[in-house]
C-alpha positions as CSV (number, residue, x, y, z in Angstrom):
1,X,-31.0,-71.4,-46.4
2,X,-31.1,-74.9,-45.3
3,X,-28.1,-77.0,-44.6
4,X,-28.0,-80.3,-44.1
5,X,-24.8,-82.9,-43.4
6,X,-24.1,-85.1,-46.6
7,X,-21.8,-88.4,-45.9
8,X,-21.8,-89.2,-49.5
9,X,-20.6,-85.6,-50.7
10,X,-16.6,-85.6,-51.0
11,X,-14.3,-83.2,-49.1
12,X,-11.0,-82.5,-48.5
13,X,-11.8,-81.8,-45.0
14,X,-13.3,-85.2,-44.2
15,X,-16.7,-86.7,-44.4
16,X,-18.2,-85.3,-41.3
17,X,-17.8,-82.1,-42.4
18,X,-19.7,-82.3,-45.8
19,X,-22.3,-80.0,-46.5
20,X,-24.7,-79.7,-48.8
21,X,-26.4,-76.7,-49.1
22,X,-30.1,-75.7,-50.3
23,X,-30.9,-72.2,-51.7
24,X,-35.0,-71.1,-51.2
25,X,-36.5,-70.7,-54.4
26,X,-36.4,-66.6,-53.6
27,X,-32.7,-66.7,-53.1
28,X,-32.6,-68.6,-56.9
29,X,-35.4,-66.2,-58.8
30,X,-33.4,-62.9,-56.9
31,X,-29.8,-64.3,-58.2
32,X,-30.8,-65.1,-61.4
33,X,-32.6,-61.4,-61.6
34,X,-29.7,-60.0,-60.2
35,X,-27.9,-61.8,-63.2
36,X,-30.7,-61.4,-66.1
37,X,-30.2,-57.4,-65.2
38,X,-26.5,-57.3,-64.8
39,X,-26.0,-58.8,-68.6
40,X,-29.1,-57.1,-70.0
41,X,-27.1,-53.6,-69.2
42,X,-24.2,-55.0,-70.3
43,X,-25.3,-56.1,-73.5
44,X,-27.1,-52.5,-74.0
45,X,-23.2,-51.0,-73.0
46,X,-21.9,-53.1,-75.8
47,X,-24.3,-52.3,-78.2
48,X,-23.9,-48.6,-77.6
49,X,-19.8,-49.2,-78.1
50,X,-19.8,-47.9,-74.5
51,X,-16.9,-49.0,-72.2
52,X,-18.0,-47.7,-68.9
53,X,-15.4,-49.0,-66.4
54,X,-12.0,-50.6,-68.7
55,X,-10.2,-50.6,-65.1
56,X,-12.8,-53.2,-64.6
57,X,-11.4,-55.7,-67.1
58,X,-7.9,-55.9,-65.0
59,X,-10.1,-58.1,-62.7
60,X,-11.2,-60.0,-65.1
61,X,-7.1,-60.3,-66.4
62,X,-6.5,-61.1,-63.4
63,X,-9.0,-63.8,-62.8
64,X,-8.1,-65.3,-65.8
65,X,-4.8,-65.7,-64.7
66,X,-5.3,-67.3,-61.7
67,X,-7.7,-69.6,-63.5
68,X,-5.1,-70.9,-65.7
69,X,-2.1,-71.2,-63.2
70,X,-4.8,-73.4,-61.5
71,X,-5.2,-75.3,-64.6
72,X,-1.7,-76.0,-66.0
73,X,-0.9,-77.3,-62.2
74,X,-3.5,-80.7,-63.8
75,X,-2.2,-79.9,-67.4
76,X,1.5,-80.7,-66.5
77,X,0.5,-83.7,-64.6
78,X,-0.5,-84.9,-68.0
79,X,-4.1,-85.2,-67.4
80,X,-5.3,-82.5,-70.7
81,X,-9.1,-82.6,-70.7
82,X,-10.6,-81.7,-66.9
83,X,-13.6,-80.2,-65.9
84,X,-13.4,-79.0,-62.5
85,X,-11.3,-78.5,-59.6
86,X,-11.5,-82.2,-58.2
87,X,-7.9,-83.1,-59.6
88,X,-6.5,-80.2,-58.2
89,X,-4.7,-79.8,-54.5
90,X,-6.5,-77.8,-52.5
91,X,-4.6,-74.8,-53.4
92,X,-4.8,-75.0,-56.7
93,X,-8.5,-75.5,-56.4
94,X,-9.1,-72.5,-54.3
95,X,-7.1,-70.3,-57.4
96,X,-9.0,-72.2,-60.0
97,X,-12.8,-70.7,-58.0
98,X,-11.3,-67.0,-57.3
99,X,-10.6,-67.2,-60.7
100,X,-13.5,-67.9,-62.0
101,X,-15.2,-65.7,-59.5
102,X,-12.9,-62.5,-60.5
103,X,-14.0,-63.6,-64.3
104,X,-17.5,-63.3,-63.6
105,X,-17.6,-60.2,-61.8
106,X,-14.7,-58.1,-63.5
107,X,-16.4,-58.5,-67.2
108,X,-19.8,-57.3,-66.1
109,X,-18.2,-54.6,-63.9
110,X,-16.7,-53.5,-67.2
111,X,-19.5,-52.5,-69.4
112,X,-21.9,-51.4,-66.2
């Protein structure tokens, strides 16, 4: 992985601490493998009417939560169509990403 300083990408730490980073073209074909085979057993689960973790989908609840705390914080400042976590504080936008994160590995985790 290379990483290289960006002046022009925006932070909330300040410009000299901008990265941008570069994934390897293995690191992108293994990922989206990773991914391809992850949904592929999924969708067989699903298909099958098989539920093989439910716990699983309280991470996903949960995740969705957090997503949409994150999102009503810019919704109740009147602003209703975002896309996003640049109008967010900090700590809003840092809910609004473990949300999606929680999202995208708690409804996988539920049908694998």
């Amino acid at each position: 992985m290379n990483i290289k300083l960006d002046e022009n990408l925006p932070t909330r730490l300040g410009p000299a601490l901008a990265m941008k980073e570069e994934v390897s073209p293995l690191g992108k074909v293994a990922v989206v493998s990773l991914i391809a085979v992850v949904i592929g057993v999924a969708l067989a689960n699903i298909a099958r009417g098989e539920v093989r973790n439910p716990a699983a989908f309280g991470v996903a609840l949960v995740g969705f939560a957090l997503f949409s705390i994150a999102k009503l914080s810019v919704i109740l400042r009147h602003r209703f169509v975002s896309f996003g976590s640049k109008p967010m504080t900090e700590g809003m936008a840092n809910l609004y990403r473990a949300g999606y994160w929680l999202m995208i590995v708690g409804i996988p985790a539920t049908f694998t």
